[in-house]
Structures are given as C-alpha cells and as structure tokens.
C-alpha positions as CSV (number, residue, x, y, z in Angstrom):
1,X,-22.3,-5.8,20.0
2,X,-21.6,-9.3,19.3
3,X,-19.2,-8.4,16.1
4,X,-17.8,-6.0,17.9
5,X,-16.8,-8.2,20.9
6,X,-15.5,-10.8,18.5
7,X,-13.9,-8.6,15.9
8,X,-12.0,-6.8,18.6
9,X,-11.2,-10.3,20.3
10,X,-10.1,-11.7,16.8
11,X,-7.7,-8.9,16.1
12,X,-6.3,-9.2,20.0
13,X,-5.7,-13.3,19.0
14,X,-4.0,-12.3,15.7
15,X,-1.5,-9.6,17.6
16,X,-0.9,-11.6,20.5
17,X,-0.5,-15.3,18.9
18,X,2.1,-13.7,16.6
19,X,3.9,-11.4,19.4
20,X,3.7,-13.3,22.0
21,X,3.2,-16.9,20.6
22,X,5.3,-16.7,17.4
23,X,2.6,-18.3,15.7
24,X,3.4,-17.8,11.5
25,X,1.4,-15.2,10.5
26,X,-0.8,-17.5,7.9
27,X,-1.8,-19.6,10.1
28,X,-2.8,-16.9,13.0
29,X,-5.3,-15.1,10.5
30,X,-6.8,-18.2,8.9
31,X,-7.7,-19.3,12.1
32,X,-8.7,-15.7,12.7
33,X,-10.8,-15.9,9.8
34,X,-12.6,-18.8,10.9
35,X,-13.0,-17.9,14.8
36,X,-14.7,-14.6,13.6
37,X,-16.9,-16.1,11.3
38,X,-18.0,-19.4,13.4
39,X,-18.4,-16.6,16.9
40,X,-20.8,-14.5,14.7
41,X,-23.0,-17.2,13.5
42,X,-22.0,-16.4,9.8
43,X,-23.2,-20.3,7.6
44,X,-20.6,-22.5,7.4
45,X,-20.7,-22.4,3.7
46,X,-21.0,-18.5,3.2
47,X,-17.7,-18.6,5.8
48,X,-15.6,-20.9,3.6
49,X,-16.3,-19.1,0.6
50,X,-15.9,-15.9,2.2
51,X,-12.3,-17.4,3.0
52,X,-11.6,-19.1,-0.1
53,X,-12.8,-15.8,-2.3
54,X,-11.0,-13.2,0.0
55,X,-7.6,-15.3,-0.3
56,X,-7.9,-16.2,-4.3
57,X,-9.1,-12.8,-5.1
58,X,-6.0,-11.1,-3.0
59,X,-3.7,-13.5,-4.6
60,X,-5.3,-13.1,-7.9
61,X,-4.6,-9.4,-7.7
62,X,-1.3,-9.3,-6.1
63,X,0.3,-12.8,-7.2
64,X,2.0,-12.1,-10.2
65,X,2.4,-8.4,-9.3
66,X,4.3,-9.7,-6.1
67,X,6.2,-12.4,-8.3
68,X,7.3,-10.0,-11.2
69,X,8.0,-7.5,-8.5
70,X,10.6,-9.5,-6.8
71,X,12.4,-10.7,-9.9
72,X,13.0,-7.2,-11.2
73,X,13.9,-6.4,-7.3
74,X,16.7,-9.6,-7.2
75,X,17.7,-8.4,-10.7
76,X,18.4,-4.6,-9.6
77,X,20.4,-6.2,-6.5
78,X,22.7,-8.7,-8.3
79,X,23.5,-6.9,-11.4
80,X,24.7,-3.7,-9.4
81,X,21.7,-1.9,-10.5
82,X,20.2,-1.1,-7.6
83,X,23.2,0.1,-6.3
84,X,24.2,2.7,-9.4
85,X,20.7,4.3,-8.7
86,X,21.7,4.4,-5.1
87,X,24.6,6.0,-5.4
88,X,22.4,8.7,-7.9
89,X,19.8,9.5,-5.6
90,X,22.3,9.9,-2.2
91,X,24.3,12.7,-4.4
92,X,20.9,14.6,-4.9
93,X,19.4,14.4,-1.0
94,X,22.9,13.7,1.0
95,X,22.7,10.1,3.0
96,X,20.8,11.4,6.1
97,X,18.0,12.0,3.4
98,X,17.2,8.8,2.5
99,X,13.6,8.5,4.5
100,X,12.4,11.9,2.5
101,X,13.8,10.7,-0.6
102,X,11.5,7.2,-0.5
103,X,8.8,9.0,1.1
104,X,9.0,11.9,-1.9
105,X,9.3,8.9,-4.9
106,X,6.4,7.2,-2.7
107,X,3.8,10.2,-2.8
108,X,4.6,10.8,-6.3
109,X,4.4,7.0,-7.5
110,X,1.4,6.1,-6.1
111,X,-1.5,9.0,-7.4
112,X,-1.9,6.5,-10.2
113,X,-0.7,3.0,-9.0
114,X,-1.6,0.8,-6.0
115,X,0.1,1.2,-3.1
116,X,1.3,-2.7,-3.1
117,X,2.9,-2.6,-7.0
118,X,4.6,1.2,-5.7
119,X,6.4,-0.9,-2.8
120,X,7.2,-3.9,-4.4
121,X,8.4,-1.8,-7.4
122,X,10.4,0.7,-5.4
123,X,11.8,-1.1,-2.1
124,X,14.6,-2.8,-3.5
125,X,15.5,1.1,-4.3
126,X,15.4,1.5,-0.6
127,X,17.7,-1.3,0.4
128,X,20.1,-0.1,-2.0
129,X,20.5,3.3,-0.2
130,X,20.3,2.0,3.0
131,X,23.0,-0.1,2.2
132,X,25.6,2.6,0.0
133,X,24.8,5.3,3.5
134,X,25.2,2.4,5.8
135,X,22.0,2.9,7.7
136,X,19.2,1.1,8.4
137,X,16.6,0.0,6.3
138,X,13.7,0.7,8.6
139,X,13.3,4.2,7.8
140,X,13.3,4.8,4.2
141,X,11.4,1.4,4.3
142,X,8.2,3.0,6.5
143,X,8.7,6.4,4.7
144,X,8.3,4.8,1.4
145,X,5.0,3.3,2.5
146,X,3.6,6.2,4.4
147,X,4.6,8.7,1.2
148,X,2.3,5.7,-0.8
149,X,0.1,5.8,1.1
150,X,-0.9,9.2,1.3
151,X,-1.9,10.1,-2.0
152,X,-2.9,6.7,-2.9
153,X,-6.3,7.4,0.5
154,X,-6.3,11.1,-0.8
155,X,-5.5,11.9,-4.2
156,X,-7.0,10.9,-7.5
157,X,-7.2,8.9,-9.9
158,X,-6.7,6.3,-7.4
159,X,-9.4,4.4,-7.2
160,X,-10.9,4.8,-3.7
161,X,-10.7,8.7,-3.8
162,X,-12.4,8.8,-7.6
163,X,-15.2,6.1,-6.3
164,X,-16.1,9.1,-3.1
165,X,-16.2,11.9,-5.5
166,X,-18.6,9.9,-7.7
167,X,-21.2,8.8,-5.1
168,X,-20.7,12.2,-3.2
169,X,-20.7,14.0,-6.8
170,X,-17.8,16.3,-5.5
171,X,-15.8,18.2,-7.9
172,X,-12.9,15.8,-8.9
173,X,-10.4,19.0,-9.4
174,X,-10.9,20.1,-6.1
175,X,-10.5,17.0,-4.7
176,X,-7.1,16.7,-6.4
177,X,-6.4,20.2,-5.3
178,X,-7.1,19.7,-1.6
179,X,-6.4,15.9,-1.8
180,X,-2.6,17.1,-2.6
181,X,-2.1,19.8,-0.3
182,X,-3.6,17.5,2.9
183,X,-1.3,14.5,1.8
184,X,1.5,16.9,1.6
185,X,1.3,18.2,4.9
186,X,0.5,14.9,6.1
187,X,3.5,13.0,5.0
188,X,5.3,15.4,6.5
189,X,4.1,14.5,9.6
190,X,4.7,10.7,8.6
191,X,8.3,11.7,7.7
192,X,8.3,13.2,11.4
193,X,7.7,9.7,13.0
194,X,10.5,8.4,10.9
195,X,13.3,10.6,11.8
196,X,12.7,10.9,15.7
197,X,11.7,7.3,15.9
198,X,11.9,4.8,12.6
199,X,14.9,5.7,11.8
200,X,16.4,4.5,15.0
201,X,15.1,0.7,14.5
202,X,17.9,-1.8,13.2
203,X,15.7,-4.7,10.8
204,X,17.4,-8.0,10.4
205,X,16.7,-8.4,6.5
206,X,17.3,-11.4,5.0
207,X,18.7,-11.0,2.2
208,X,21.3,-8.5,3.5
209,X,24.5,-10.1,2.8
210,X,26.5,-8.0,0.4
211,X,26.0,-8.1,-3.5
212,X,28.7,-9.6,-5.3
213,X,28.2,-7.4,-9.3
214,X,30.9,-9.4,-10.4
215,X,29.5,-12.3,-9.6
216,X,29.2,-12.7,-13.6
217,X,32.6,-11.4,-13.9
218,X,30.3,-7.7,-15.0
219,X,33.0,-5.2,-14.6
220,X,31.3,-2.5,-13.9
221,X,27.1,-2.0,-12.8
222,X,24.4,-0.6,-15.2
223,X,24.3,2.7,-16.1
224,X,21.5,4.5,-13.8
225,X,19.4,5.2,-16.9
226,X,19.6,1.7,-17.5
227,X,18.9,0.3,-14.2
228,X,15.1,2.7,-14.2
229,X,13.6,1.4,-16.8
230,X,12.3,-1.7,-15.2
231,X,11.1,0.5,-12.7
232,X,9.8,3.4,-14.9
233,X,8.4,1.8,-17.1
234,X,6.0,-0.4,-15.5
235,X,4.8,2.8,-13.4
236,X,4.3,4.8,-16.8
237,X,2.3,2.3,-18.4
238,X,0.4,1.7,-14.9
239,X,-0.1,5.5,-15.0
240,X,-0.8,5.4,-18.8
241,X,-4.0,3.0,-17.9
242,X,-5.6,5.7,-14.8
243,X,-5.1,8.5,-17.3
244,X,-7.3,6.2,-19.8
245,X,-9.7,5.6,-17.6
246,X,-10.5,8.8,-16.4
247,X,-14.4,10.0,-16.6
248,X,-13.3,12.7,-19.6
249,X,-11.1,10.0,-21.7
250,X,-8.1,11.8,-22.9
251,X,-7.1,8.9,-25.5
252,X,-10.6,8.2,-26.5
253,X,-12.4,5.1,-26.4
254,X,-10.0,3.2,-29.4
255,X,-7.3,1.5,-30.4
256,X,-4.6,3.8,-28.0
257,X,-7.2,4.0,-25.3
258,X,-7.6,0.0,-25.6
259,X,-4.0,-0.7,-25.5
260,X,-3.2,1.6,-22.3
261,X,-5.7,-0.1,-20.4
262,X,-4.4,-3.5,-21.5
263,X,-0.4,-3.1,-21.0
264,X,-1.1,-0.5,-17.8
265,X,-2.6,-4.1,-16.0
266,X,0.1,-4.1,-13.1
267,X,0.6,-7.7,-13.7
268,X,1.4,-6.6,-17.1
269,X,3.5,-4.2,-17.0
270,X,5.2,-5.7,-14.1
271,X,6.4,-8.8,-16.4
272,X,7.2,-6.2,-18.9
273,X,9.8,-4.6,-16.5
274,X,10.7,-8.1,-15.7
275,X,11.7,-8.8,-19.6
276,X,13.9,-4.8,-19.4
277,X,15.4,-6.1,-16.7
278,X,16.8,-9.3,-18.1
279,X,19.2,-6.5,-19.8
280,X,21.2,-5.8,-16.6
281,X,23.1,-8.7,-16.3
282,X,26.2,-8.6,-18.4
283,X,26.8,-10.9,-19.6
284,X,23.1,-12.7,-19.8
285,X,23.7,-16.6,-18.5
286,X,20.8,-19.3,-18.6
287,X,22.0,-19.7,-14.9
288,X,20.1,-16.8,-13.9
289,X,16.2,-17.6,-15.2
290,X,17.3,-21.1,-13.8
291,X,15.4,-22.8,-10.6
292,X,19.0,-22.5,-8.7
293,X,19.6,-18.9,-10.0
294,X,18.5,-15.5,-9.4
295,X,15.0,-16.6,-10.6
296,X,14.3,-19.6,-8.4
297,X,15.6,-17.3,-5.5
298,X,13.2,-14.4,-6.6
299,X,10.5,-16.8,-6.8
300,X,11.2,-18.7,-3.8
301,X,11.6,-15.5,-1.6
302,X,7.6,-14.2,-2.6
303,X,6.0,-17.7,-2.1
304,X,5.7,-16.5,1.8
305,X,4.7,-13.3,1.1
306,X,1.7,-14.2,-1.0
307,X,0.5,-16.7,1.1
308,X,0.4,-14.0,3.9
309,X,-0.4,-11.5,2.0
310,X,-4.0,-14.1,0.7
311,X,-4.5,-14.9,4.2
312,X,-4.4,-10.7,5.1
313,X,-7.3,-10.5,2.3
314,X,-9.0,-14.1,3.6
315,X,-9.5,-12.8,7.2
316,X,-10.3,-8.9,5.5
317,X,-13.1,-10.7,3.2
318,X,-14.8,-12.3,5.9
319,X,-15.3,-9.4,7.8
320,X,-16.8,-7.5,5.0
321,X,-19.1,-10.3,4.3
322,X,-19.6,-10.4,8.4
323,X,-21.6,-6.7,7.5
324,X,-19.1,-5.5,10.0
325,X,-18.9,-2.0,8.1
326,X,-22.9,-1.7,8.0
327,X,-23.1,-2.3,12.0
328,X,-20.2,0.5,12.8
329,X,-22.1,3.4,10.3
330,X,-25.1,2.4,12.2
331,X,-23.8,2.8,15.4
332,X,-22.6,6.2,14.4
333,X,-25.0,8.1,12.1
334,X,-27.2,10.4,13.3
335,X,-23.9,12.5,15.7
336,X,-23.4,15.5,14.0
337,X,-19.5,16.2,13.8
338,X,-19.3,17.8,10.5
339,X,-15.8,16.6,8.9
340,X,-15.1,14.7,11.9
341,X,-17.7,11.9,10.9
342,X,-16.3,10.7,8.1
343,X,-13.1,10.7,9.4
344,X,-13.6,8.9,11.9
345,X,-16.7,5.9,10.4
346,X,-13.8,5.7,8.0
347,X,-11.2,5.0,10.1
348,X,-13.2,2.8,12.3
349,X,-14.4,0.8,8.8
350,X,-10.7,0.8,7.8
351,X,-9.1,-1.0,11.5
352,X,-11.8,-2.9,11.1
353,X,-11.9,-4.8,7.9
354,X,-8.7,-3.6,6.5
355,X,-9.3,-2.4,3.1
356,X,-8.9,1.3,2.2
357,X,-10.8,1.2,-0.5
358,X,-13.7,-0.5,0.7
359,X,-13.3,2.0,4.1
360,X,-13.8,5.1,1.9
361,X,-16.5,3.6,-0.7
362,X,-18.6,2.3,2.6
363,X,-18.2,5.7,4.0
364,X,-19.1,7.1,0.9
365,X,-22.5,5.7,0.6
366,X,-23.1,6.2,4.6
367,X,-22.0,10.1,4.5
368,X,-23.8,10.6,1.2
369,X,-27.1,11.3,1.8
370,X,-26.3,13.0,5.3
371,X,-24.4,15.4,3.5
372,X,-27.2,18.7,3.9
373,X,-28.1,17.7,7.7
374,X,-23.7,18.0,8.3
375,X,-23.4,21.5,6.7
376,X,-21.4,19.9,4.0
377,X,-23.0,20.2,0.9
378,X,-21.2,22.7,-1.1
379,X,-18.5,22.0,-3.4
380,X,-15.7,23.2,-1.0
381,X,-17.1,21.2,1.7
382,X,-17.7,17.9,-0.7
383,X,-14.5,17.9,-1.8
384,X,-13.0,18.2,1.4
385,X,-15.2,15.4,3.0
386,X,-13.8,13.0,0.6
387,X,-10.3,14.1,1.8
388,X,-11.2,13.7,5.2
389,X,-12.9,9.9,4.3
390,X,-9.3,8.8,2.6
391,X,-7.4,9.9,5.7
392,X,-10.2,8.1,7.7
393,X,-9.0,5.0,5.9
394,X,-5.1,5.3,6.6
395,X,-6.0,4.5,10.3
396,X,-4.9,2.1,10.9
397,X,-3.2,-1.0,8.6
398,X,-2.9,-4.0,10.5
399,X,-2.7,-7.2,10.4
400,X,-6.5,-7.3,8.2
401,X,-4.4,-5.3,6.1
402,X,-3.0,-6.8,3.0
403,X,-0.5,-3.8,2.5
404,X,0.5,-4.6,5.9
405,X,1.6,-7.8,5.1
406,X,3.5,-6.5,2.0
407,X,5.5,-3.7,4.2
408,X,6.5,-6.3,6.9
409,X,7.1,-9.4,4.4
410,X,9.3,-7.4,1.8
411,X,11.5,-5.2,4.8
412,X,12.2,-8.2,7.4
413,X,10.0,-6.8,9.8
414,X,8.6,-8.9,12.7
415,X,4.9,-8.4,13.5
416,X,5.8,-6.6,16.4
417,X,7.5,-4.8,14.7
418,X,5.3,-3.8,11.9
419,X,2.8,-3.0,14.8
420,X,5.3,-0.5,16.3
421,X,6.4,0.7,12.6
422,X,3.8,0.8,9.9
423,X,0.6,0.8,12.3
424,X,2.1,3.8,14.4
425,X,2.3,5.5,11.3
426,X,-0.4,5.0,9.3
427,X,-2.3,6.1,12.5
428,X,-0.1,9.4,12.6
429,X,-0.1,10.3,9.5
430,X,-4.1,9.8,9.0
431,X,-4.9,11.9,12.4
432,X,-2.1,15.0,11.0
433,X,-4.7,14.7,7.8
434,X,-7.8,14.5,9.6
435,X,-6.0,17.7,11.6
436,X,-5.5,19.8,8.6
437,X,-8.9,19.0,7.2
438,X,-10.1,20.6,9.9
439,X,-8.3,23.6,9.9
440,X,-9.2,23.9,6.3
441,X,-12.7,23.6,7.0
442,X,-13.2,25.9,10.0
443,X,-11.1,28.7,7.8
444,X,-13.0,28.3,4.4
C-alpha cells in the first residue's frame, strides 16, 4: 500500500508542479524520482544509482538518435525539403487528411523501429503539412504518435510483442495476424479522438516562423525523391536489422546478417541519414555544419529534449527498481478475467512505471504460468493474450513516459497539454484494443 500511496502521490506532484506550478519538467521528475524512492525506504545508494542508470541508459539510447534526428529534421525544413514532400503527400490524401496520413506512415513505420526514432524521424514531415494546409500541427502531430504506437505495443518484430510470444510460446504468425488487425481497428479509434477533438487544439511551436528555401539563394527545393532518402533510408536499414534478428534468420548468421545488425543501430543509421541529408542544401556552405548555422540550431534545439527525455527514464528506472510492477501483479493474480487480466496488470504496470516494453514483458512472466487456470491456453487464445498485454501497455504515457516527453518536447506541447493530448489518447486507443480483443475472443 505504501508504493501505491506514494507512487500515485509522486505522479500527482509531477502533474500538478508542472500544470499548476510551471515547474520545468526536469526538475519536477528528478525530484519525483527521489521523493518516490526516499518515501518507500528504497537505500540511498540503490536510489542514486537507480537515478543515475535510468537517466544515462535513456540518454544513451535516445541521445544521438534524438540529435541526428533533429539535424536531418532542421535540414528537411531549411532546404525546402520538407516542404516538396508536403506538398506530395496533400495531393494524395487532400489537406483535411493530414491526421490519417501521419497516423497511416506512423503504423507502418514503426512494426520494425522504436516508437521514439519513427517520431523524431517523421515529425518534421508533419509540420511541413500542417504548414502547406494551413492547419494546426496538433493533430497530425498526436496521430503520428498514436499510428506509432499501435503496432509498435502490438505487432512484431518489435521488441516487446516478440519478447510475450517467447515467454508465452504463442505462435509469432498469429500474433502478427491478430496484432495487425487489432492495431488497425484501433488507430482508427485513435484517428477518432483526433478529428472530433485534436484537431481543434492550436500548439504554439517554436520554431514556426516561415522557412526561407532561398535563404542560400537555392532556387528551387529538392526534388521529393530527394528529400526521403534521409528519411527512408535510416527506417530501411532500422528495418533491415529486426528482419536479421528474427528467430528464423533470413540473412543467416554472416557477413550480410552482421552488417544489417550493425548499420540498422538507430543511432547509426540516424547519422547515416544525417550525412544524405547534407545533399539538400544547394548550394552546400560551411555555414550550415557551423555552431551559428543550421547545426548549432539543430543541436541546441534537442539539448532540452534529452535532458527531459533522461529524466522521463530516471524517474521510470526507479520505480522499476522500487518492485512496483511485482506489488500490482500480486495484488491482482488469482481474479479470473480471462483476456481482461492482462489487459488490464498491463496497463496498470505501464501508468505505473512508464515503459511499454517492460509493461508487456512483466505481464508476460505474471500471465504465463496462469495461462491453463484463464482458459487461455490454445494457440488462438495465446496469441490473442499477447495482443491484449501490448494494448495493456498503451494505457497510459505519461509523464514516466519517455515517449511522452519526446511527443510534447518535439510538437511544442505544454504538459497540460500533452496530458489532454497524447495521454487521452493513448488511453483511448489502448481500451478500443482491449474492446476488440474481446470481441475476438468471445466469437473464436
């Protein structure tokens, strides 16, 4: 009861100092991070390296990712890139399409890659439609990350989905199957809370002021086949590395297999989209890669989002350590709600410590060997539970959330904001997934 009490007082501090208070956002889950620890007796020591680990590993992971990302993204913008694949996409779905657009390129993108290198990779996209259809940014920006999201909880070879099948030795072709049919229906209902209610939110962005392209007297912006490929190609070769990884290794274990792994890191191919993007600019001045130029601004502009975004995985790491997931699947074994179980010790893992991934691997193991005694062990019914886990862990991101902090830092979003826009729905989305599960079970 005691982690409970504080974990739910923690998360009240971190929403209200930063609503209310206009705290920064650092330094509201830092001292969240420490409150929670020191209020559930966790050692001084294990707490500061709980804190230190969650925020270097976080960093580690998304640092460069973030940096790279935000290059290429300043490079699409000032070259007039970014605007010629604008212009392309609104004669395909018509202006007022612009949220299913993003949420479509979203739900595609990110089967094989993380759902923070998909939004860091494909935002400044958004921007540059919002900005051709004159409209605002805030709902292609939320579609984006609900269409991510979705597949990335739900659909393999993402990690988290691959891990459940494993431990709950479900059949990985039926989790794809139903995986994609249950994120499909569900991003549909995401797309739902975007046009009746995202769509209607002005954001204050800013970088917003208009893009000069001749600012380097370029006459006319890259061509659009030009302008993908530093977006393309990082997300192949990030694809290229799942594919290699998979359980049946489709390039074998050599010299191809080693090399798709290696160039598929997201750091990796991130700078490699960096270096195709240096080709946008015409003509190519040492201004640009300078501290003043589009560079320094690039790199200046993802300082405070990866400092957030560390402190997001700081305050996550300490309550995983806290054994805050092991308390709530204790608290709830043993109640026989068939697909509803995992749904829900999911979602309650996921608001609570704020990774996805760890959500659905905790569940995993917790639902596992419980399985026979829920009615759940054939290969339908396995397949679907790990279906119904990943929605579980879409509800809800929050400020625990690293991917939260990557939403609201990269669109301009305040945390109230983000609260009323990417928590709503992630929590929608997740329950129209838990809904259809349901229905799926009950008919099979």
């Amino acid at each position: 009861m005691l982690h409970v009490v504080a974990l739910i007082a923690t998360i009240g501090f971190v929403i209200l100092s930063t609503t209310l208070g206009r705290l920064h956002p650092f330094v509201a889950l830092i001292l969240a991070s420490f409150g929670y620890g020191i209020a559930t007796g966790m050692p001084f020591d294990l707490l500061l390296n709980a804190i230190n680990s969650g925020f270097g590993n976080t960093i580690a992971y998304i640092g460069i990712v973030i940096v790279a990302g935000s290059i290429i993204g300043t490079l699409l913008q000032r070259s007039g890139a970014a605007g010629s694949i604008a212009a392309a996409v609104l004669r395909i779905t018509g202006p007022r399409r612009v949220p299913l657009a993003m949420g479509l390129l979203g739900y595609i993108v990110s089967m094989p890659v993380y759902c923070d290198t998909g939004y860091i990779l494909l935002s400044p996209i958004n921007r540059g439609l919002a900005r051709t259809a004159g409209i605002s940014i805030a709902g292609g920006a939320i579609a984006l990350s609900l269409g991510l999201y979705a597949t990335h909880t739900m659909v393999p070879p993402t990690p988290g989905p691959v891990a459940a099948a494993g431990i709950m030795q479900a059949d990985l072709g039926l989790v794809i199957v139903w995986g994609l049919i249950v994120s499909l229906v569900a991003l549909a209902g995401g797309l739902a809370f975007v046009y009746l209610y995202v769509s209607r939110v002005q954001l204050s962005v800013p970088d917003e002021q208009p893009v000069e392209t001749a600012e380097l007297t370029q006459d006319a912006p890259p061509s659009v086949r030009m302008a993908l490929l530093p977006i393309v190609v990082p997300i192949t070769l990030i694809i290229g590395r799942s594919v290699s990884l998979m359980p049946d290794k489709p390039f074998g274990e050599g010299t191809l297999a080693m090399l798709c792994q290696n160039i598929g890191q997201p750091a990796v191919a991130l700078l490699i989209g960096v270096a195709l993007a240096l080709f946008l600019p015409k003509p190519m001045s040492r201004d640009i890669v300078s501290e003043s130029g589009w560079f320094g601004e690039a790199i200046r502009n993802s300082a405070l989002i990866i400092v957030i975004t560390g402190a997001g995985g700081a305050f996550g790491r300490v309550l995983q350590d806290s054994g805050i997931a092991d308390i709530v699947g204790a608290s709830t074994v043993g109640q026989e709600y068939g697909l509803l179980l995992p749904f829900i010790l999911a979602a309650v893992i996921k608001t609570a410590q704020g990774s996805s991934t760890v959500a659905i691997v905790t569940t995993a193991s917790i639902v596992a060997p419980l399985l026979g005694s829920l009615g759940l062990d054939s290969e339908q019914a396995r397949a679907l539970t790990v279906v119904a886990i990943g929605a579980g862990s879409m509800v809800v991101s929050h400020a625990n959330d690293s991917y939260f902090w990557v939403v609201t830092q990269f669109t301009g979003m305040t945390v109230k904001q983000g609260y009323q826009l990417q928590s709503a729905g992630t929590a929608i989305q997740g329950m129209v997934a838990a809904t259809v599960v349901m229905v799926i079970g009950a008919l099979l």
